[in-house]
ZAMARGU-4260 file (C-alpha; in steps of 0.2 Angstrom, whole numbers, plus 5000, padded with zeros to 4 digits):
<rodrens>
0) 5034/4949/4901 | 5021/4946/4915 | 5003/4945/4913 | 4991/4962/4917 | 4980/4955/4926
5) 4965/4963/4922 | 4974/4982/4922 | 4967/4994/4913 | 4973/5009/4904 | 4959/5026/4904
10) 4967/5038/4889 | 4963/5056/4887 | 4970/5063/4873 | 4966/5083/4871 | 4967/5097/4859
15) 4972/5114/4866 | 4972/5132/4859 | 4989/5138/4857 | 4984/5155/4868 | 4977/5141/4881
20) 4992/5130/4882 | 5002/5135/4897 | 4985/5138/4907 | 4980/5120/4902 | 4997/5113/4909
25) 4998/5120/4924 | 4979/5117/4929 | 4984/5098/4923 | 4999/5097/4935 | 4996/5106/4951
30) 4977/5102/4952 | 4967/5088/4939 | 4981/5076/4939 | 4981/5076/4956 | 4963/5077/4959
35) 4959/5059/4947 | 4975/5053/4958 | 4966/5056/4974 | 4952/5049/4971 | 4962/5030/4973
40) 4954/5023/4955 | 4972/5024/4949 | 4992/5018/4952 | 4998/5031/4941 | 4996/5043/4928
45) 5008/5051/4914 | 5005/5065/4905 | 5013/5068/4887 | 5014/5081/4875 | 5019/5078/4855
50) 5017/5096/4851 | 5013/5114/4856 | 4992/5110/4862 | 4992/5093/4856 | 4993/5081/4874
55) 4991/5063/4880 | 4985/5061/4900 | 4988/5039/4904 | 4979/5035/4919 | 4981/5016/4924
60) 4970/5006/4934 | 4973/4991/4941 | 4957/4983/4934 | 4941/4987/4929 | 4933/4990/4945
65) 4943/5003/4949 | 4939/5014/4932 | 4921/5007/4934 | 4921/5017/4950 | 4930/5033/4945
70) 4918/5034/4931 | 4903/5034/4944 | 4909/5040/4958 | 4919/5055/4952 | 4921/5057/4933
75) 4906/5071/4931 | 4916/5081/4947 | 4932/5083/4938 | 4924/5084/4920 | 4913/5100/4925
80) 4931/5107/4934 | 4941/5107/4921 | 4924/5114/4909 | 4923/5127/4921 | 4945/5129/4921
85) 4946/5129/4903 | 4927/5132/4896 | 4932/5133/4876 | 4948/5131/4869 | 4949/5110/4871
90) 4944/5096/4862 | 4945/5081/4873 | 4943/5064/4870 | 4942/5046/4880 | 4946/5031/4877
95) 4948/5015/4886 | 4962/5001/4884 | 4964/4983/4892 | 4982/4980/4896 | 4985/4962/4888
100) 5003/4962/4894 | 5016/4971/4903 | 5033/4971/4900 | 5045/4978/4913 | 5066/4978/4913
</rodrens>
């Protein structure tokens, strides 16, 4: 167990129409991922599914400075891309954790 040191977890957790799903995972893998990983806000990401067109994307930052500057430098940018790549069909929603400790073997 170490201590976080001001880490910060940015979750997105989204709701996707099953006729959407496989268009939704590949615009997630080959161009928004990669695009929020670009921008240097963030040490890594993970992206999760629990069922067909339900999904969890874990972007961690490592404090918050970096999401603070994701969130005004480029979070508009890659919210209207993925409105104009997946217009209806998604609920989305945001949510923001403070890493109180990570554990690691």
């Amino acid at each position: 167990m170490k201590d976080a040191d001001g880490a910060v977890t940015y979750e997105i957790t989204a709701t996707i129409e099953s006729e959407l799903v496989e268009r939704y995972e590949r615009y997630m893998v080959y161009r928004h991922i990669p695009d929020l990983m670009a921008t240097g806000c963030f040490t890594s990401a993970s992206f999760s599914r629990s069922a067909v067109g339900r999904y969890r994307i874990r972007y961690e930052a490592r404090d918050r400075e970096h999401l603070d500057r994701y969130l005004a430098n480029h979070a508009s940018e890659t919210r209207e891309d993925f409105a104009k790549h997946l217009p209806s069909g998604a609920v989305v929603d945001r949510e923001v954790w403070d890493v109180l400790k990570l554990f690691e073997n």
